[in-house]
TIRO-633637 format. One record per residue (C-alpha): z, x, y. Coordinates in steps of 0.02 Angstrom, whole numbers, plus 50000, padded with zeros to 5 digits. Layout:
<recs>
ZXY
...
</recs>
This chain:
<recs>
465674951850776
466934955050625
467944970950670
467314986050558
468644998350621
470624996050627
471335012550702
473245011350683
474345025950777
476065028950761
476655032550941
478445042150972
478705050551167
477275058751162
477215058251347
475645065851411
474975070451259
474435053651197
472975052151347
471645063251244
471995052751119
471805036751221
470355044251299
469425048251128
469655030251074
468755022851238
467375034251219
466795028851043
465045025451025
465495012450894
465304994950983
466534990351081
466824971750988
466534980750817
468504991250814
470104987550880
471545000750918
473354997850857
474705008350932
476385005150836
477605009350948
479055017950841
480595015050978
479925027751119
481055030051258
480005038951375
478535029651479
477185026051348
477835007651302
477225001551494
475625015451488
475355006751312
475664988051378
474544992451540
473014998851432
473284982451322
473554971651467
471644977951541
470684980451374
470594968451238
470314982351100
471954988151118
473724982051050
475294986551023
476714982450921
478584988750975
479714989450854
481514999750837
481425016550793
481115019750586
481355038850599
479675045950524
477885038350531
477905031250362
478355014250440
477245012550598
475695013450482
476135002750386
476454989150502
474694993150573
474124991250413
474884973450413
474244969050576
472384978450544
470984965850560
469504977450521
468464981450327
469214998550356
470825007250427
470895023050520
472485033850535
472755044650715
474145052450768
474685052150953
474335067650995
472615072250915
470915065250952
469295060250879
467725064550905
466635052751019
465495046350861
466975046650735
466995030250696
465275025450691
464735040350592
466255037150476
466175017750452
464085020350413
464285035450289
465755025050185
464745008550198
463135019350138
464195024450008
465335011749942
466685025349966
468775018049988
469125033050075
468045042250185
468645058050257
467955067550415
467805085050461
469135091350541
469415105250672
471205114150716
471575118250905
473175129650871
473465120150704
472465125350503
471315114150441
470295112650256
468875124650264
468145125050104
467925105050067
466795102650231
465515114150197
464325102250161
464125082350156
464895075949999
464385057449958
465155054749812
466765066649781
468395067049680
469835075449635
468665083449505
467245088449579
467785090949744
469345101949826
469855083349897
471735088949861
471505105550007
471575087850146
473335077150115
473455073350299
473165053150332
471845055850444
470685045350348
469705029050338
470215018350190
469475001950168
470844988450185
470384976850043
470804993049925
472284994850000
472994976549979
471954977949798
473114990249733
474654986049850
474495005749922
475575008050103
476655023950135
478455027950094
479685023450229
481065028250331
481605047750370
480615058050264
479335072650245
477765071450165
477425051950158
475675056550186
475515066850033
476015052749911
475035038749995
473255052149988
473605058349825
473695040849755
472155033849880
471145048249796
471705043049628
471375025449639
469765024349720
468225020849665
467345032249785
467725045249908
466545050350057
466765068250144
465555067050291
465355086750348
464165088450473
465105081450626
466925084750691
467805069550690
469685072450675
470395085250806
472245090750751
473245098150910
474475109450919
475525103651081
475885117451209
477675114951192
477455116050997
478325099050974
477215091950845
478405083850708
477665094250587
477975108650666
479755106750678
480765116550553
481325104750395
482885103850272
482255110950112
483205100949993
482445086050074
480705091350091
480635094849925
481315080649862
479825071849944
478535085249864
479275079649707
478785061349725
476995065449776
476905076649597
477635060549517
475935052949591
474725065149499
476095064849328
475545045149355
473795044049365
473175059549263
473555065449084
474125082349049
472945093749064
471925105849160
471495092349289
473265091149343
473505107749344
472275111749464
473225096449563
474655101349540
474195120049582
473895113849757
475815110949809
476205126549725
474925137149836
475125128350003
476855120449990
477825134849911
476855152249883
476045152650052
478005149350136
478465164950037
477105177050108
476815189150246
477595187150408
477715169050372
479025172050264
479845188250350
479805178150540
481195165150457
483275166350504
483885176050331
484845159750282
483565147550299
482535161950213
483595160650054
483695139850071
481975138650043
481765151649936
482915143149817
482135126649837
480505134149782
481325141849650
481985125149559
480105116349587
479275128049511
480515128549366
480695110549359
478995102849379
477625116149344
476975123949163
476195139349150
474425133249183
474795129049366
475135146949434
473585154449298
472215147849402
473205155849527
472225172049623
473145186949578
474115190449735
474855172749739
475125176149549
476445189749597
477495178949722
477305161749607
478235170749455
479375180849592
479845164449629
480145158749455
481135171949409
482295168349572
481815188149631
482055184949813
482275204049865
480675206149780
479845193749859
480255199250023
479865216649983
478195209949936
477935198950087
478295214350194
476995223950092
475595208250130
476155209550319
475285225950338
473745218750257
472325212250396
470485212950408
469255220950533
467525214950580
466375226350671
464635222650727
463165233850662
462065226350774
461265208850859
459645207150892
458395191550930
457225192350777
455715174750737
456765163850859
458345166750795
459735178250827
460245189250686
462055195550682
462445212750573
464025217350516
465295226550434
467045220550349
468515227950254
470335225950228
471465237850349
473375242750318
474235247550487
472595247750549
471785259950430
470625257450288
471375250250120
471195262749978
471355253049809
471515260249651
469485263149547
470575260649381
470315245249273
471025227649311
472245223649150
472505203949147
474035193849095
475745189249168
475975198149368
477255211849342
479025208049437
479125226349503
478345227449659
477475243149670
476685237949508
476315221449566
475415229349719
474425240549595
473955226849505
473415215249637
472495229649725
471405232849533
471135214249545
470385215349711
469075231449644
468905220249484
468275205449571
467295213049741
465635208849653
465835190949695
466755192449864
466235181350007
466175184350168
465585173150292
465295171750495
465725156250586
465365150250773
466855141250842
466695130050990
468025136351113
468695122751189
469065110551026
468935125150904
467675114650793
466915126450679
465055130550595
464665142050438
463085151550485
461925156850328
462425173350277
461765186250157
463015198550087
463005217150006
464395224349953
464755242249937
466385252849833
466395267949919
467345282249837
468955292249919
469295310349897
469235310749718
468735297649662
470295287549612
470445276049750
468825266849830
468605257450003
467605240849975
466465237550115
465645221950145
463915219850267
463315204350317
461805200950381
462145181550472
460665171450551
460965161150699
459635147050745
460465141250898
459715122450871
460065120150695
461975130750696
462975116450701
462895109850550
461105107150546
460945102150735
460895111950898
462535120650964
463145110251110
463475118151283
464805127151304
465675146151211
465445148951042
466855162950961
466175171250821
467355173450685
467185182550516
468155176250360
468385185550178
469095179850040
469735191549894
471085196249777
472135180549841
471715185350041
471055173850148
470865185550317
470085179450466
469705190050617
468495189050785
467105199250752
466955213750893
466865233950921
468105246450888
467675255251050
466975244651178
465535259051191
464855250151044
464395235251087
462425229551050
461935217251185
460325209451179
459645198251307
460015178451331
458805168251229
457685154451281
457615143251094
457065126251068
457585122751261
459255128751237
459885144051359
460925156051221
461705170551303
462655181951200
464105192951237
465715200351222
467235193751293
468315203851400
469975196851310
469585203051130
468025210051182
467245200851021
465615190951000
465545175051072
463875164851131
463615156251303
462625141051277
461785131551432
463155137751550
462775156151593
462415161151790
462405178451843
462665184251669
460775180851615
460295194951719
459045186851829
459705195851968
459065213151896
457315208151930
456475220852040
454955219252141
453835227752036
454205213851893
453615201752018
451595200052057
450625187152150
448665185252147
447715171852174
448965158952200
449695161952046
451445171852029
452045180651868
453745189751857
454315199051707
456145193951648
457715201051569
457455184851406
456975184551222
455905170351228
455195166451057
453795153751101
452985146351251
454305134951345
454045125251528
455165128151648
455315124251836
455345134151982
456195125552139
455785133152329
456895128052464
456885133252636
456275123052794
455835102752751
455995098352569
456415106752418
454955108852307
454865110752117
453295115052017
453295117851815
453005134851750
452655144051586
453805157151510
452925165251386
453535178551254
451955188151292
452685199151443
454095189351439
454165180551596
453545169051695
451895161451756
452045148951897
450375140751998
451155140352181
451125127652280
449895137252423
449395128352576
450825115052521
452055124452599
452415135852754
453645148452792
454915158752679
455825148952528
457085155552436
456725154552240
457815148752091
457345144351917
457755130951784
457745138051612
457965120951516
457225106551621
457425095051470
459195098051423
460125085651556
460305089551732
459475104651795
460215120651811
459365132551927
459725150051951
459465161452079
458065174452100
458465188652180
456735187352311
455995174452420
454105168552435
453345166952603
451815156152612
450565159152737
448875154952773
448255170152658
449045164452551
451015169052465
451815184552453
453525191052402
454835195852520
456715199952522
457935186252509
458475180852707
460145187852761
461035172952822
461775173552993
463465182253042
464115167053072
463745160752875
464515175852812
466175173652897
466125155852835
465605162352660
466885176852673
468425160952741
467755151052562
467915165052455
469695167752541
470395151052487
469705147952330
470595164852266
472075159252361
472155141852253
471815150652078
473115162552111
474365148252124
473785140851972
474055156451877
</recs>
């Protein structure tokens, strides 16, 4: 079978962190026979070469070139490129992963398409990722219709024969930003791009040790030097004009005014402070007219022209004043409601942990003032002037590879007066609807924890925040949820104690145990047991009885008309007590079956309830010796 898929990664030391990586590539569901895997070994001196010439060695998918070290990844990539075999390239990095039907989903949507580039969603453990572009599938996108220019990373697939077609391969040697003028001219160039949003494929990792190379601190002068080239890229393949403004205005807003805010700005040494400061300063001067920083929100206005007027006191003055600035989510309430769980809340900016009070005067546009208390003034009338549109919006993150969902929301927004009338609060409540097998992006939420976060945009804030109680007093908690034969529990973690959703893995924490006796009836062979669940329609389950001889399972009903459960027992089947535990979800994988907190003895009358049986003294001592050592082992983990 021609190869489809060329994955090319750069590899330098990454030591341990390169086996998710490896890992993620054997798993594909792609064919094996239809990619190959190219590791370009860039001169590593610890022990990947022989891991990477022992993987080779045993599976012909992989292979790896070694080569002398070239100083960035510029180089590696390209001699992948070179070596690449497959109708499309993809670009890892070492230390990040895919997800397990990356390349198939990728290679079909681009083919579907006749896209050069395709890129996949992305999701950020410890690292930010674009937000905005993968909100939904976009077939046929470009640097005009789409914000394509938010995702300059070269995490990609880009078909090969447009590459050699218009002789595209990165910049070389030791250098910053390669990526940024090899995507901004891919994007360009090509005929088609693909943005395929409704699966994770590209995970970007922030290493525990933080020693991502772009994490590490750069030279200034250097770095942007490099910017530079990739804004000769855009100067090269647009026309003056709003379109490359709105290009351009994307190396102004992440590159420089976002470096120049907040306690990103105030956490750097004071000399490297100034460095890059300055830098910024003769880019902006340089390179950008005064259509870049207009499109501009207001609040990013303010610290683009601080910086083109070289004000760096000011601009640290007003970094210090967008330090204090966070936002707080609380929840109004959560409820089950026509199989779905519905998720109130309110949001608003806080300063030092208090309300913001902006100004109920008019907004007057033009040029940012350069004083700071008027530039605060005037950002703060922005943010009254545009509240009407804000958006807010809840997402479900999946905990352990931080992929993330927007959940439909529906928003009212509410100015609410202070003292006099002369300042206002502006108080957004959300109303967001959860449908726990549609949530991720149109398909069920896998198991696992889901964090609920809460993001706002306005005035030139994007604030992000968990979404839980300011007292833990108020905290609505409704029962787990039997959907579509998925097991949601939600609840509030005792870290942040904010929202978060158990899906399919939830033991004690459903609450079965609180059943009493009096929930639980027997007649005529037939038992029925009210339970602590929302259950929205009729669902089987099974009910499993163990005790002397064989384990026995018979199907049951849950029904939302007690709720609870209607099981036929198995009378005259069976003798003697047996113990009772129930599978919620018999159809999603193995079965999971939880504890009851009572016991059935069958007899020849018949089957009655009973309490559980105390095991023996000599199975509590054992049980008690278990307990023992298993805390003893996590507290040497710890």
């Amino acid at each position: 079978m021609p190869v489809k898929v060329s994955v090319i990664v750069p590899v330098y030391n990454p030591g341990p962190y390169i086996e998710d990586c490896v890992a993620s590539l054997l798993r594909q569901s792609m064919p094996a026979d239809a990619y190959e895997v190219i590791f370009v070994d860039d001169g590593s001196t610890d022990e990947t070469p022989a891991r990477l010439d022992a993987l080779a060695a045993e599976d012909p998918r992989f292979r790896v070139v070694h080569q002398e070290n070239s100083g960035w990844s510029g180089k590696p990539r390209n001699v992948g490129i070179a070596a690449a075999r497959g109708e499309y390239v993809m670009f890892v990095d070492n230390d990040d992963h895919l997800g397990d039907e990356a390349l198939e989903r990728m290679y079909a949507y681009g083919v579907a398409n006749g896209a050069d580039v395709v890129v996949g969603k992305m999701a950020g453990k410890g690292r930010g990722v674009p937000v905005e572009l993968f909100r939904t599938n976009r077939p046929r996108a470009s640097v005009e219709n789409a914000p394509l220019i938010d995702s300059l990373t070269p995490h990609k697939m880009v078909r090969r024969a447009f590459l050699e077609r218009i002789g595209l391969r990165f910049p070389e040697g030791r250098r910053r930003l390669e990526d940024h003028v090899f995507v901004a001219e891919a994007y360009l160039r090509a005929e088609n791009v693909s943005v395929l949003s409704d699966y994770v494929c590209y995970y970007h990792v922030k290493r525990d040790d933080e020693s991502n190379a772009g994490f590490r601190r750069f030279e200034p002068a250097g770095y942007f030097k490099n910017l530079r080239e990739a804004l000769d890229v855009v100067e090269r393949y647009t026309e003056p004009g709003p379109l490359r403004d709105r290009l351009f205005r994307r190396w102004l807003r992440v590159e420089m005014v976002e470096r120049l805010r907040g306690r990103r700005f105030l956490n750097l040494p004071e000399d490297y402070r100034k460095e890059l400061f300055e830098e910024i300063h003769g880019v902006v001067v340089e390179r950008f007219g005064p259509g870049v920083a207009a499109g501009l929100p207001p609040a990013q206005r303010v610290v683009a022209a601080l910086a083109a007027a070289d004000r760096f006191d000011d601009a640290v003055a007003f970094a210090e004043w967008e330090a204090t600035l966070a936002l707080r989510a609380e929840p109004q309430d959560v409820e089950w409601r026509d199989g779905v769980l519905r998720v109130g809340f309110r949001a608003e900016f806080v300063r030092d942990g208090r309300p913001v009070e902006f100004p109920a005067g008019p907004f007057y546009p033009g040029e940012p003032p350069l004083d700071v208390s008027e530039a605060v003034t005037w950002v703060s009338a922005d943010a009254v002037e545009r509240f009407a549109g804000a958006p807010a919006d809840l997402q479900l993150k999946e905990r352990s590879s931080a992929a993330p969902y927007f959940q439909p929301v529906e928003v009212t927004r509410e100015t609410v007066p202070v003292g006099d009338g002369t300042r206002v609060r502006l108080v957004l409540r959300v109303t967001a609807t959860v449908d726990p097998a549609r949530a991720a992006s149109g398909g069920p939420l896998g198991d696992g924890l889901w964090d609920a976060f809460v993001r706002v945009r306005l005035g030139g804030w994007t604030k992000e925040c968990r979404l839980g109680p300011a007292a833990r007093t108020a905290r609505p908690t409704p029962y787990a949820g039997v959907v579509d034969g998925l097991v949601v529990l939600p609840y509030w973690t005792r870290a942040h104690t904010s929202l978060a959703l158990d899906v399919g893995r939830a033991g004690r924490r459903l609450g079965l145990g609180r059943v009493t006796p009096g929930d639980v009836t027997v007649e005529g062979g037939r038992l029925r047991m009210v339970l602590p669940l929302y259950v929205p329609r009729a669902t089987g389950v099974l009910l499993r009885l163990t005790g002397a001889g064989a384990a026995v399972e018979v199907p049951g009903t849950l029904s939302p008309a007690l709720p609870g459960l209607e099981v036929a027992l198995p009378v005259g089947k069976v003798a003697g007590t047996r113990r009772a535990a129930l599978c919620l979800a018999p159809d999603a994988g193995p079965p999971r079956f939880h504890p009851l907190p009572f016991a059935l003895r069958f007899g020849t009358g018949g089957a009655r309830v009973v309490p559980v049986p105390r095991p023996s003294p000599a199975r509590r001592l054992a049980g008690r010796v278990r307990r023992a050592l298993r805390a003893a082992v996590a507290g040497r983990g710890t």
